[in-house]
PDB file with one MODEL, atoms N, CA, C and O in Angstrom:
MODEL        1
ATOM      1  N   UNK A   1      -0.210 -19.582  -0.575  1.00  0.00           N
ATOM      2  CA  UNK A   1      -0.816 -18.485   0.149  1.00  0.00           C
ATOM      3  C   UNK A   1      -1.794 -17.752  -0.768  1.00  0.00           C
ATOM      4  O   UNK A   1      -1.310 -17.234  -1.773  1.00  0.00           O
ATOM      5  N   UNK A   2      -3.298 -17.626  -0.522  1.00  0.00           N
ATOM      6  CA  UNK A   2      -4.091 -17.096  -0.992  1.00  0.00           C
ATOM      7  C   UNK A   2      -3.838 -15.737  -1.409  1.00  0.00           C
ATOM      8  O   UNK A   2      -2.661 -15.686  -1.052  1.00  0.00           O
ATOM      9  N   UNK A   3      -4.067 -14.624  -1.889  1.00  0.00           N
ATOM     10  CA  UNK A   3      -3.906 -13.400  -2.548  1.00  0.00           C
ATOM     11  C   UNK A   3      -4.703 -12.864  -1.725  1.00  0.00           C
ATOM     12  O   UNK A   3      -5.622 -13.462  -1.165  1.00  0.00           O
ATOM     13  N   UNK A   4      -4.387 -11.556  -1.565  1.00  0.00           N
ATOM     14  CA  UNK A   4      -5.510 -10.831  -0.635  1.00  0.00           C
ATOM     15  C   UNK A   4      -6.104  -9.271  -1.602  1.00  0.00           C
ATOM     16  O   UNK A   4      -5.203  -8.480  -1.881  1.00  0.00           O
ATOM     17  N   UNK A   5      -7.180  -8.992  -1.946  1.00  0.00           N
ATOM     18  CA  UNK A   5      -7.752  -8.436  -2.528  1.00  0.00           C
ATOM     19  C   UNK A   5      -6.635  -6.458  -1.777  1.00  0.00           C
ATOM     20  O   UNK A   5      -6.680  -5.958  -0.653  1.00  0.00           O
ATOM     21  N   UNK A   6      -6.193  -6.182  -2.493  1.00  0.00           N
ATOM     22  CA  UNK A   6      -6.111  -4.568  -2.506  1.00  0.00           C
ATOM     23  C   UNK A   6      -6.584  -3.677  -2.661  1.00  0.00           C
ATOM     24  O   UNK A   6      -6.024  -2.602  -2.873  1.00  0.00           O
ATOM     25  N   UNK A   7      -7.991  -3.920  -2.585  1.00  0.00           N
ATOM     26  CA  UNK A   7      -9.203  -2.503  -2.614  1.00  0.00           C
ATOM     27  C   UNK A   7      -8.690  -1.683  -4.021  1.00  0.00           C
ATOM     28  O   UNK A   7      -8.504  -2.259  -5.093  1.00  0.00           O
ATOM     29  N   UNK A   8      -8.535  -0.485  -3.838  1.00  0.00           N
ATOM     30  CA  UNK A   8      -8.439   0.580  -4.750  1.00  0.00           C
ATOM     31  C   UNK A   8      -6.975   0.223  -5.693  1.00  0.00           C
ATOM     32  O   UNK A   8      -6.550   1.083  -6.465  1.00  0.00           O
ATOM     33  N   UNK A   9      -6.654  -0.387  -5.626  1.00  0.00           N
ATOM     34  CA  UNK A   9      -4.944  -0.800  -6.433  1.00  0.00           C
ATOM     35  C   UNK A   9      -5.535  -1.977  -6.984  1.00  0.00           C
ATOM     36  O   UNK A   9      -4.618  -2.457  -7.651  1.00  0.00           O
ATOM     37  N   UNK A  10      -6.666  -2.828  -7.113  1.00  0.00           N
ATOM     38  CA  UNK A  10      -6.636  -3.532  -7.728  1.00  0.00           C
ATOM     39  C   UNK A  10      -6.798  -4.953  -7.294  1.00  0.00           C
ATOM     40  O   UNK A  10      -6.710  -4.920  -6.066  1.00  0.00           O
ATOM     41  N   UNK A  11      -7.011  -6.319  -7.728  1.00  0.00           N
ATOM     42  CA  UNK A  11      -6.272  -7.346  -7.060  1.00  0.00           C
ATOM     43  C   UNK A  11      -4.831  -7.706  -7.170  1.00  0.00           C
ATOM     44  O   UNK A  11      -4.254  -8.426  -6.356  1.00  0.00           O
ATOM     45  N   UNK A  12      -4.248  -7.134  -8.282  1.00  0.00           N
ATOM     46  CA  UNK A  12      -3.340  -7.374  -8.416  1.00  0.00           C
ATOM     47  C   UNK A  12      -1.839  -5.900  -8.287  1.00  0.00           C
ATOM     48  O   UNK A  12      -0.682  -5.804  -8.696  1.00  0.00           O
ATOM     49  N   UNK A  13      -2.520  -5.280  -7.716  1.00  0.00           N
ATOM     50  CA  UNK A  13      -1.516  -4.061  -7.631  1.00  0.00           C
ATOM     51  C   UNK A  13      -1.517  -3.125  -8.534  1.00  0.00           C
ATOM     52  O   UNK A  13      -1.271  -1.949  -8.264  1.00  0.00           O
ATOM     53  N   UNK A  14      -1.856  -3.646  -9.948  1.00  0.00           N
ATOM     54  CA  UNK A  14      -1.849  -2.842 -10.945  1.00  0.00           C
ATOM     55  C   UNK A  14      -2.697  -1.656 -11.564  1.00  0.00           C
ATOM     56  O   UNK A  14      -2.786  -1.147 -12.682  1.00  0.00           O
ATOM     57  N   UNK A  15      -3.399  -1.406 -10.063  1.00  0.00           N
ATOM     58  CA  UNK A  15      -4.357  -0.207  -9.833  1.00  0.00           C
ATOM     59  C   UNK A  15      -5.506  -0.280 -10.312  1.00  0.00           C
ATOM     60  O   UNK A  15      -5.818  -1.074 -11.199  1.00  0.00           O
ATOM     61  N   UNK A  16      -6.209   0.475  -9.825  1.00  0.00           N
ATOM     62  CA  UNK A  16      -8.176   0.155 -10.232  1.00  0.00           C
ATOM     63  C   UNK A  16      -8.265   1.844 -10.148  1.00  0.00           C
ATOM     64  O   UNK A  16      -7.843   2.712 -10.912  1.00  0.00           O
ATOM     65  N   UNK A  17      -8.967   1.909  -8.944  1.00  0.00           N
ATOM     66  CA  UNK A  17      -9.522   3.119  -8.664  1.00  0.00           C
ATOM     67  C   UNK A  17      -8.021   4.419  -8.376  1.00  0.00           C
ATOM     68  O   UNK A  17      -7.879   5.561  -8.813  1.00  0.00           O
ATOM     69  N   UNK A  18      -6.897   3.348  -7.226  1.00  0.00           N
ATOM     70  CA  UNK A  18      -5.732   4.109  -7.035  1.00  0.00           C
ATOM     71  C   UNK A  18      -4.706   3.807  -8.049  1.00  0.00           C
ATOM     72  O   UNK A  18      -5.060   3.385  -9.149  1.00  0.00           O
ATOM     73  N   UNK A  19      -3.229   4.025  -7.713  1.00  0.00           N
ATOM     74  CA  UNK A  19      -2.323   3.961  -8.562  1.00  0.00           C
ATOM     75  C   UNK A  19      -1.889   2.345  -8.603  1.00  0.00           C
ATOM     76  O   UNK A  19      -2.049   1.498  -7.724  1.00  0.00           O
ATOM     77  N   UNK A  20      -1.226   2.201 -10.054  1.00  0.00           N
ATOM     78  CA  UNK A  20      -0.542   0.538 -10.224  1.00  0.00           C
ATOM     79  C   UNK A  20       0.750   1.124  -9.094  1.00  0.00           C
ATOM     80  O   UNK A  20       1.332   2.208  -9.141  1.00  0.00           O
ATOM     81  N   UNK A  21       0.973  -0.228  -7.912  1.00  0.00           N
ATOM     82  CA  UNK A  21       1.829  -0.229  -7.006  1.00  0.00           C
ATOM     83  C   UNK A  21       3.070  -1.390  -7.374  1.00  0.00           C
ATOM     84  O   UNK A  21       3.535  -2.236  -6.610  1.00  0.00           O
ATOM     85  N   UNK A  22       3.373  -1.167  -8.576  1.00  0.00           N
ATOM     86  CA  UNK A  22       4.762  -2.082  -9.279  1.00  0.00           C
ATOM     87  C   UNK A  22       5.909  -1.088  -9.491  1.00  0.00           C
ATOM     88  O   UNK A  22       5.859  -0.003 -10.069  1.00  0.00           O
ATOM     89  N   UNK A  23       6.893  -1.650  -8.935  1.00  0.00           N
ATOM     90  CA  UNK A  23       7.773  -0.700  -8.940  1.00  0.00           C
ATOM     91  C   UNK A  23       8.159   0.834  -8.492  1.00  0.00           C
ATOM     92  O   UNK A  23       8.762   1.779  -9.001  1.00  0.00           O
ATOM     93  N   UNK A  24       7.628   0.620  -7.533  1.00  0.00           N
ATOM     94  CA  UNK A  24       7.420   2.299  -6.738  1.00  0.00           C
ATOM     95  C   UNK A  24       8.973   3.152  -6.973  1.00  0.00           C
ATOM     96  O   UNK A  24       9.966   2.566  -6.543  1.00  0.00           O
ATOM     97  N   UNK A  25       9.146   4.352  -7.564  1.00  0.00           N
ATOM     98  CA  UNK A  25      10.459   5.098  -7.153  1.00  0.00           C
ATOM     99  C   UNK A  25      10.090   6.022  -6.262  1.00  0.00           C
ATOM    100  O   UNK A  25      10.063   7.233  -6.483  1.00  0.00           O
ATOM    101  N   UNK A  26       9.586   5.093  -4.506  1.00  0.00           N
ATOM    102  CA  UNK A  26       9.453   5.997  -3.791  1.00  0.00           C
ATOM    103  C   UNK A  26       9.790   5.529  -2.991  1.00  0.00           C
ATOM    104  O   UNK A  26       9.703   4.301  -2.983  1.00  0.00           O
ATOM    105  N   UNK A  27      10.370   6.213  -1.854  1.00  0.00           N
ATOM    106  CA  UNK A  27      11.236   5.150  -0.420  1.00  0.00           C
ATOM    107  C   UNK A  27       9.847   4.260   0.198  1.00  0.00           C
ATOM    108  O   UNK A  27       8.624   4.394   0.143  1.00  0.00           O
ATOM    109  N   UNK A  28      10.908   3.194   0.865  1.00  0.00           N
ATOM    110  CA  UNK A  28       9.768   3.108   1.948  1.00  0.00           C
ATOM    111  C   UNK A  28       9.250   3.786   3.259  1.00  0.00           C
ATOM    112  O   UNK A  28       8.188   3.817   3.880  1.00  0.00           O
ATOM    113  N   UNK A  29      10.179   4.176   3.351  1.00  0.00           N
ATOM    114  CA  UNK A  29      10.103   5.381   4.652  1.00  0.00           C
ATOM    115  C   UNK A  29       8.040   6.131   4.176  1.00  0.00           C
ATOM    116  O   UNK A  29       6.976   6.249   4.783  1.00  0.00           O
ATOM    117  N   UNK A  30       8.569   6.415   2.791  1.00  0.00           N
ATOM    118  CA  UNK A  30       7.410   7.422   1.978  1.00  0.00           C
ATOM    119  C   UNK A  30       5.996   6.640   1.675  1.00  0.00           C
ATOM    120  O   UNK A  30       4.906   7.188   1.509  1.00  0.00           O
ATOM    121  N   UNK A  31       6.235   5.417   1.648  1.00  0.00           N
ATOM    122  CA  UNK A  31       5.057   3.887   1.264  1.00  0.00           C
ATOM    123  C   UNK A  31       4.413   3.926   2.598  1.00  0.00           C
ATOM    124  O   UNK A  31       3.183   3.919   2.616  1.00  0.00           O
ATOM    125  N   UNK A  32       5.159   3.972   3.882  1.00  0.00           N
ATOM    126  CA  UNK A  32       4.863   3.469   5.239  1.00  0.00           C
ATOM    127  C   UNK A  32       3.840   4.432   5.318  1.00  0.00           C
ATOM    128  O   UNK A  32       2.647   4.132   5.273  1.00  0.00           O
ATOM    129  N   UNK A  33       4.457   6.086   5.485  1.00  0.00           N
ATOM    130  CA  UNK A  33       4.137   7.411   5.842  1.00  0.00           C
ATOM    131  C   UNK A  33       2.409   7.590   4.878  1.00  0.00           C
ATOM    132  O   UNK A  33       1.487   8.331   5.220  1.00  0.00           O
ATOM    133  N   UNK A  34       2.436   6.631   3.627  1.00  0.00           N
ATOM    134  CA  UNK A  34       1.409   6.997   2.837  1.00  0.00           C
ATOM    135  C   UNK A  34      -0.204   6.116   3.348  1.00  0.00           C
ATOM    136  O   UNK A  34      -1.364   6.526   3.353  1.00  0.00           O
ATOM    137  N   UNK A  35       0.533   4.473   3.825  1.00  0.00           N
ATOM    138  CA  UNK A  35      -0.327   3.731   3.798  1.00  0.00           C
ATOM    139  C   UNK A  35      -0.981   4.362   5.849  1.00  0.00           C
ATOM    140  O   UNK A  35      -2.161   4.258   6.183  1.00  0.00           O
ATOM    141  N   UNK A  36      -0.020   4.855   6.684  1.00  0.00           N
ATOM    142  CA  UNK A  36      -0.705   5.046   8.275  1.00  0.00           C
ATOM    143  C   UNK A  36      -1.199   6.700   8.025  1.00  0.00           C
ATOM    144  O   UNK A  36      -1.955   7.053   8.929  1.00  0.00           O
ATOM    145  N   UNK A  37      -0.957   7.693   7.085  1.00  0.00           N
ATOM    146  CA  UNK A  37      -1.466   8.759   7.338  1.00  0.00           C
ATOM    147  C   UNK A  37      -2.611   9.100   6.024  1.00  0.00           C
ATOM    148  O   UNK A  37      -3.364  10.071   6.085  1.00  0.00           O
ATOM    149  N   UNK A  38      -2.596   8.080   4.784  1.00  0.00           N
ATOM    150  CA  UNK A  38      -3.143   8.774   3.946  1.00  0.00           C
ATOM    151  C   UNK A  38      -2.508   9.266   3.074  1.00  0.00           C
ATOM    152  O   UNK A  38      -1.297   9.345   2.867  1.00  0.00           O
ATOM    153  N   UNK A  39      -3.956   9.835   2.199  1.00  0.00           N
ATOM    154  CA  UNK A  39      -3.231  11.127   1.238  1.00  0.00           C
ATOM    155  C   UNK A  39      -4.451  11.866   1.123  1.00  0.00           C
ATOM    156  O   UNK A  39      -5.369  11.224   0.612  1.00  0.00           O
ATOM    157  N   UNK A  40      -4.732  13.146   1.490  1.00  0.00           N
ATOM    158  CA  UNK A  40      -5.686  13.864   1.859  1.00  0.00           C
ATOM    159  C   UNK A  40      -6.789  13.847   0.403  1.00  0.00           C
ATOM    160  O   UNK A  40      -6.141  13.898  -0.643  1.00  0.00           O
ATOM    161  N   UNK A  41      -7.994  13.797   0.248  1.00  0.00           N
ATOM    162  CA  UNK A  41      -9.064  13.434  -1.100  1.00  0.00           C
ATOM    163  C   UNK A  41      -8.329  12.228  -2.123  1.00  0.00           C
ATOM    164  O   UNK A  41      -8.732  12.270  -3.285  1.00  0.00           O
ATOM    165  N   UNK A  42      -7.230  11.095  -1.790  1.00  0.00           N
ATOM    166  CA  UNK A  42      -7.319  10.230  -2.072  1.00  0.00           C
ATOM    167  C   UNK A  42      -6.642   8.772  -1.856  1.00  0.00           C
ATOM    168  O   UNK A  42      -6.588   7.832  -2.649  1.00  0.00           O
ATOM    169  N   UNK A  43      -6.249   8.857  -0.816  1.00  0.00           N
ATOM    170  CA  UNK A  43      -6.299   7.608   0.234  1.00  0.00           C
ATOM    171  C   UNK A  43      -6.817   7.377   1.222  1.00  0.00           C
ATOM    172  O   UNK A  43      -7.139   8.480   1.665  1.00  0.00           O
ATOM    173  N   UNK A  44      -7.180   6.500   2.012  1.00  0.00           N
ATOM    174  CA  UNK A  44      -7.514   6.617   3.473  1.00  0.00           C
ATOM    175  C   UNK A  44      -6.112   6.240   4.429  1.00  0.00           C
ATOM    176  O   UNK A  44      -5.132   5.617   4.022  1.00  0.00           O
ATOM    177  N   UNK A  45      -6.336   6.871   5.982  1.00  0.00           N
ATOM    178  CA  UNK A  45      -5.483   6.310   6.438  1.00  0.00           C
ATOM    179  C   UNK A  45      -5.324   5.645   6.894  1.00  0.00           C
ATOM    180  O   UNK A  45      -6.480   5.344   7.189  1.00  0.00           O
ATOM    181  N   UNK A  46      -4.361   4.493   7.633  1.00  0.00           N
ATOM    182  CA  UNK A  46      -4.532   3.041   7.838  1.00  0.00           C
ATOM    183  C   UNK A  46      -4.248   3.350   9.170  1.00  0.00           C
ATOM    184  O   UNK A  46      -5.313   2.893   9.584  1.00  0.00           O
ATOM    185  N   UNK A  47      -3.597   3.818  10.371  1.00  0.00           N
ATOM    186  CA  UNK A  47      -3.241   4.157  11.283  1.00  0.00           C
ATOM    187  C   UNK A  47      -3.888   2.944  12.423  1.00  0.00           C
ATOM    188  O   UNK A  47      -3.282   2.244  13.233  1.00  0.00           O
ATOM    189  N   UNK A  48      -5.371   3.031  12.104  1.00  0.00           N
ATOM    190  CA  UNK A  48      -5.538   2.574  13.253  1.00  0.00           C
ATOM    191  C   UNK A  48      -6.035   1.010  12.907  1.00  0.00           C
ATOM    192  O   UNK A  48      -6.303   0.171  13.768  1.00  0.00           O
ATOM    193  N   UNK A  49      -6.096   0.814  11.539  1.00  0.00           N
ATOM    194  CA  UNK A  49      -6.249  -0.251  11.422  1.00  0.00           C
ATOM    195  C   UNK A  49      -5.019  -1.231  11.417  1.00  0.00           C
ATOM    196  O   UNK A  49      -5.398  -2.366  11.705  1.00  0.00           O
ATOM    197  N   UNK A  50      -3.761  -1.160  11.199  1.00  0.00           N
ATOM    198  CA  UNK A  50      -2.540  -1.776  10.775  1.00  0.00           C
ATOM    199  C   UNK A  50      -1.450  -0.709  12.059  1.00  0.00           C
ATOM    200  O   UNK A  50      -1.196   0.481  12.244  1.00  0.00           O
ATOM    201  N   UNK A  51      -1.059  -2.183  12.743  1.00  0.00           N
ATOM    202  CA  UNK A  51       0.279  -1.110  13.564  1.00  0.00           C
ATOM    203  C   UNK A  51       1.600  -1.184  12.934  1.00  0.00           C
ATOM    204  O   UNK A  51       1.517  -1.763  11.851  1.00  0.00           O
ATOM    205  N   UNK A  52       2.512  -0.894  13.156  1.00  0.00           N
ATOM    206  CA  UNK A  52       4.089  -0.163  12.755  1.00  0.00           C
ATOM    207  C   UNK A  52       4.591  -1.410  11.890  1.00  0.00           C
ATOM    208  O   UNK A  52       5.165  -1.239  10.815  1.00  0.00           O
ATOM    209  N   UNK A  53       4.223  -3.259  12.677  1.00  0.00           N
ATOM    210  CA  UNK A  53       4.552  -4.134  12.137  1.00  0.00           C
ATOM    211  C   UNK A  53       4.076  -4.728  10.912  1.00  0.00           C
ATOM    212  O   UNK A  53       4.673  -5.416  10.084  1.00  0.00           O
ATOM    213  N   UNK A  54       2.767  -4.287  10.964  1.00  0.00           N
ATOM    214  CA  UNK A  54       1.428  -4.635   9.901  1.00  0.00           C
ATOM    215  C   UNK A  54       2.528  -3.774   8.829  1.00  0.00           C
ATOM    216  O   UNK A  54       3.562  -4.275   8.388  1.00  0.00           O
ATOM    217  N   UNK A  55       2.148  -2.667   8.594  1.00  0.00           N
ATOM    218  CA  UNK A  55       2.543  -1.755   7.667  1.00  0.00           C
ATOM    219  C   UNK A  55       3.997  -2.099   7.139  1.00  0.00           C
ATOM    220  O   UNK A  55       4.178  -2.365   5.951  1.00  0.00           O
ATOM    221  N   UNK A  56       4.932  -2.085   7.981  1.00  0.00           N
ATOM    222  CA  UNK A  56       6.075  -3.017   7.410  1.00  0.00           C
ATOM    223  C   UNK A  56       5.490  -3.864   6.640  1.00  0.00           C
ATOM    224  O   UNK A  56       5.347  -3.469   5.482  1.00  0.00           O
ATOM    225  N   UNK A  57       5.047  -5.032   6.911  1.00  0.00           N
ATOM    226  CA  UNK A  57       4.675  -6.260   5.949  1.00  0.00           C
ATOM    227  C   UNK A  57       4.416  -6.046   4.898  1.00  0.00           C
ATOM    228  O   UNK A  57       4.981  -6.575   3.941  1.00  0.00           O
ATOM    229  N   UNK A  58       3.186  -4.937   4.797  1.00  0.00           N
ATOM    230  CA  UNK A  58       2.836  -3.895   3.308  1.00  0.00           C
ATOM    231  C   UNK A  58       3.433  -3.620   2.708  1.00  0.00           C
ATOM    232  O   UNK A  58       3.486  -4.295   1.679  1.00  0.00           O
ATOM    233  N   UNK A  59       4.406  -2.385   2.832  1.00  0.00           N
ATOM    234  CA  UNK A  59       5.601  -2.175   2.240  1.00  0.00           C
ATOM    235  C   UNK A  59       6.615  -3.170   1.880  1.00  0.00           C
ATOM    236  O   UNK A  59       7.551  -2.920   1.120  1.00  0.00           O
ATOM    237  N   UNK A  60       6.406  -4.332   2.457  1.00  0.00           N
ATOM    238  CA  UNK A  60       7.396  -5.132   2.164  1.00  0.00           C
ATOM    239  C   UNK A  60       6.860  -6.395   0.779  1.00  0.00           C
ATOM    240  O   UNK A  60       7.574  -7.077   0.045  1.00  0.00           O
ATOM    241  N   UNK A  61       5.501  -6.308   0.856  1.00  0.00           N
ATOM    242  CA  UNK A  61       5.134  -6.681  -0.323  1.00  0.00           C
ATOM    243  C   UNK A  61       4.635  -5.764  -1.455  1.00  0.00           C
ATOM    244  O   UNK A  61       4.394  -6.191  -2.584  1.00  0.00           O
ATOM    245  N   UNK A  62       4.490  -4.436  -1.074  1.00  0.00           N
ATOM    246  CA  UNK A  62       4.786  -3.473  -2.217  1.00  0.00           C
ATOM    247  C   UNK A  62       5.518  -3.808  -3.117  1.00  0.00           C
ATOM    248  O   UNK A  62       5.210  -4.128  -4.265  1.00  0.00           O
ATOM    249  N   UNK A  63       7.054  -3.721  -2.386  1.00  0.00           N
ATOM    250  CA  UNK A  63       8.072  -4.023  -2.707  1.00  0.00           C
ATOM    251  C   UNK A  63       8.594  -5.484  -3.569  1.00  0.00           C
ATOM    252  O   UNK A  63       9.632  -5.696  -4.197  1.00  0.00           O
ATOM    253  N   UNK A  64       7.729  -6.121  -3.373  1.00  0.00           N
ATOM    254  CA  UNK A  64       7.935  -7.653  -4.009  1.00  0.00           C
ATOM    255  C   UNK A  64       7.037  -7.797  -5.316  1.00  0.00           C
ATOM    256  O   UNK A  64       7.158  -8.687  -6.159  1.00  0.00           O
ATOM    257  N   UNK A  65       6.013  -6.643  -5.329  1.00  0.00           N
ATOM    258  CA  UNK A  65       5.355  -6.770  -6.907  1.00  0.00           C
ATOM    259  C   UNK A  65       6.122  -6.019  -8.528  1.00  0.00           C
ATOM    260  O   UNK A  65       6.279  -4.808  -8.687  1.00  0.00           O
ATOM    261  N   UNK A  66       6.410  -6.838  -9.314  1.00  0.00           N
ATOM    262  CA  UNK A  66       6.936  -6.559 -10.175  1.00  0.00           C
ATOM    263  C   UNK A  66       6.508  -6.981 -11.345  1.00  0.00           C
ATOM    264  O   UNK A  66       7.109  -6.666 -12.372  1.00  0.00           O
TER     265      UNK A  66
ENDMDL
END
């Protein structure tokens, strides 16, 4: 499976412009809530691009970079 480029985190998660996304000590509840609403002057929000299932998937490979 090809790699898919992560914009501001990097290609590899380990952050560029945003934060390295290895090892988060943050729920996912808090990953989900970050990637569909944002973070006001420095995320965008994904809402309408990615639905409830999309965003799961995200978080769920958040979760798998180490």
């Amino acid at each position: 499976m090809a790699r898919r480029r992560l914009g501001c985190h990097g290609d590899d998660g380990h952050g560029d412009e945003g934060p390295d996304l290895h090892n988060l000590v943050i729920s996912d509840a808090r990953i989900a809530a970050q990637i569909k609403n944002g973070k006001k002057g420095e995320m965008p929000s994904f809402a309408k691009k990615y639905d409830t299932r999309q965003i799961a998937a995200v978080v769920d490979y958040v979760r798998s970079l180490r």
